[in-house]
C-alpha positions as CSV (number, residue, x, y, z in Angstrom):
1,X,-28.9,-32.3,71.6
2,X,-25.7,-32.6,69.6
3,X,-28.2,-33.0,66.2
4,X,-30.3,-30.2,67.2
5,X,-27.0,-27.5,67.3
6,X,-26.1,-29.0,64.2
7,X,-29.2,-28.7,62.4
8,X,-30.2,-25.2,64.0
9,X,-26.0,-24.0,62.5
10,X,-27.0,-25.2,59.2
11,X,-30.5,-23.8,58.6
12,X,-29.0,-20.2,60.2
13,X,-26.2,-20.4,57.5
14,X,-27.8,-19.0,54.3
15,X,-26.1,-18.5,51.1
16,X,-26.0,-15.0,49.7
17,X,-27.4,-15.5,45.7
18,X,-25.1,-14.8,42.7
19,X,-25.8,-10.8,41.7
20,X,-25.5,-9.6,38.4
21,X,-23.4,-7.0,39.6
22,X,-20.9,-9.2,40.9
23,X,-17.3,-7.9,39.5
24,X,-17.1,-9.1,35.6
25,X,-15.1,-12.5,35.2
26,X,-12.0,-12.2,33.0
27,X,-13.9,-13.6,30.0
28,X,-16.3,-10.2,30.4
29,X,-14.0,-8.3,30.6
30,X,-14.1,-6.0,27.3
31,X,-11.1,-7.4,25.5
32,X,-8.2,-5.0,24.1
33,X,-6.5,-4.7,20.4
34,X,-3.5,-5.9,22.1
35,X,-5.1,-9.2,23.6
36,X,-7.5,-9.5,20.4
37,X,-4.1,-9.8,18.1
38,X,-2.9,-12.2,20.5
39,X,-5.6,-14.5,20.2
40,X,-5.7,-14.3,16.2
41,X,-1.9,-14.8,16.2
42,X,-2.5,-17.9,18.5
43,X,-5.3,-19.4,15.7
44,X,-3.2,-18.8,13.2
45,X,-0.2,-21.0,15.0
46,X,-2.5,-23.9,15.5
47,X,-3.8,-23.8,12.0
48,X,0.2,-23.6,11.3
49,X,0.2,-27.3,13.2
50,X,-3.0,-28.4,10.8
51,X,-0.6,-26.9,7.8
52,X,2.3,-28.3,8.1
53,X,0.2,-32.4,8.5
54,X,-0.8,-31.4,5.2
55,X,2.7,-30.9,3.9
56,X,3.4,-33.9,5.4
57,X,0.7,-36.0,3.8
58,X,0.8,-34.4,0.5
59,X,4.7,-35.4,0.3
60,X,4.2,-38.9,1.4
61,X,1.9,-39.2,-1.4
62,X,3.9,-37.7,-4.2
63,X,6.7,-40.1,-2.9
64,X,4.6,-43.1,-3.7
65,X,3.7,-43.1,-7.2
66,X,0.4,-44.3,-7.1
67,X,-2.3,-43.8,-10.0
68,X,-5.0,-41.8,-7.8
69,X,-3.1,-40.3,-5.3
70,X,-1.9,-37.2,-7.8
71,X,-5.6,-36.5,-7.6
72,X,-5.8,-36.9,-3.5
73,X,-2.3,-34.9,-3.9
74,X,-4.1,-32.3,-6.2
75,X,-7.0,-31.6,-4.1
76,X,-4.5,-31.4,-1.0
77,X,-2.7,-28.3,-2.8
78,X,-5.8,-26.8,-3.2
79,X,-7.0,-27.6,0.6
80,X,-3.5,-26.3,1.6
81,X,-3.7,-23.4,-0.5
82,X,-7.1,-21.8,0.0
83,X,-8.7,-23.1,3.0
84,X,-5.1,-23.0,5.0
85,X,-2.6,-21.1,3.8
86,X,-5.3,-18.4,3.0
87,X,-7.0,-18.1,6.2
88,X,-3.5,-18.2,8.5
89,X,-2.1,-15.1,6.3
90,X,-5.7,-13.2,6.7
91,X,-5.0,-13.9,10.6
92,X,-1.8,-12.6,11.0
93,X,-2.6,-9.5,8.7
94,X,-5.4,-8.6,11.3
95,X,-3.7,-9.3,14.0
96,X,-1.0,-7.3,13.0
97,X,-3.7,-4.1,12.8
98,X,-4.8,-5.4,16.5
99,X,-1.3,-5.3,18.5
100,X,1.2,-3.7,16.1
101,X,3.4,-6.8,15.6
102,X,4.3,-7.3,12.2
103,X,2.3,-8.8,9.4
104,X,2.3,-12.1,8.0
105,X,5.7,-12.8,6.2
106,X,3.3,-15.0,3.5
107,X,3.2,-12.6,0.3
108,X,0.5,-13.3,-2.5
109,X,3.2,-14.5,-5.2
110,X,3.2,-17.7,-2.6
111,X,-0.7,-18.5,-3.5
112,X,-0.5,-18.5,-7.0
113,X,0.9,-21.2,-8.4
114,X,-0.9,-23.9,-6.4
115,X,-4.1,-26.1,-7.4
């Protein structure tokens, strides 16, 4: 009798399906200038992380005076320079339109002597 109650609570418990209408999860939420700069300024600190292992790497190599690590140092500089450096200054200059914070203290005299 026990099995029957249970079966007859179970079949008489119906799950409601998902609507489309259901209030918008904070991801679908439309997104604001304010949160949008956030988010850039947060890329542009981990690519800041990324950076400064470069710096590190290129510096190690230097230090050790070995005959083809100027070229691995030389394509480092350039690795550092256009595909790092480059990208984390464009960040921070559009994030700076999106929340108002300042722009990125990197100025274009820093890019030019590299490679």
């Amino acid at each position: 009798m026990a099995q029957k109650n249970l079966k007859r609570s179970r079949a008489s418990v119906k799950k409601k399906p998902r609507s489309s209408a259901a209030a918008p999860k904070r991801r679908d939420a439309e997104p604001n200038l304010s949160a949008i700069g956030r988010e850039l300024r947060g890329i542009a600190n981990r690519l800041k992380l990324g950076e400064s292992c470069l710096i590190v790497i290129n510096m190690a190599l230097d230090g050790q005076n070995v005959e083809q690590d100027e070229e691995i140092s030389t394509a480092l500089r350039y690795i550092l320079n256009r595909q790092v450096f480059e990208p984390i200054r464009d960040l921070e200059n559009v994030a700076a339109k999106c929340d108002g914070e300042p722009p990125s203290d990197r100025n274009e005299a820093e890019t030019g002597g590299e490679v």
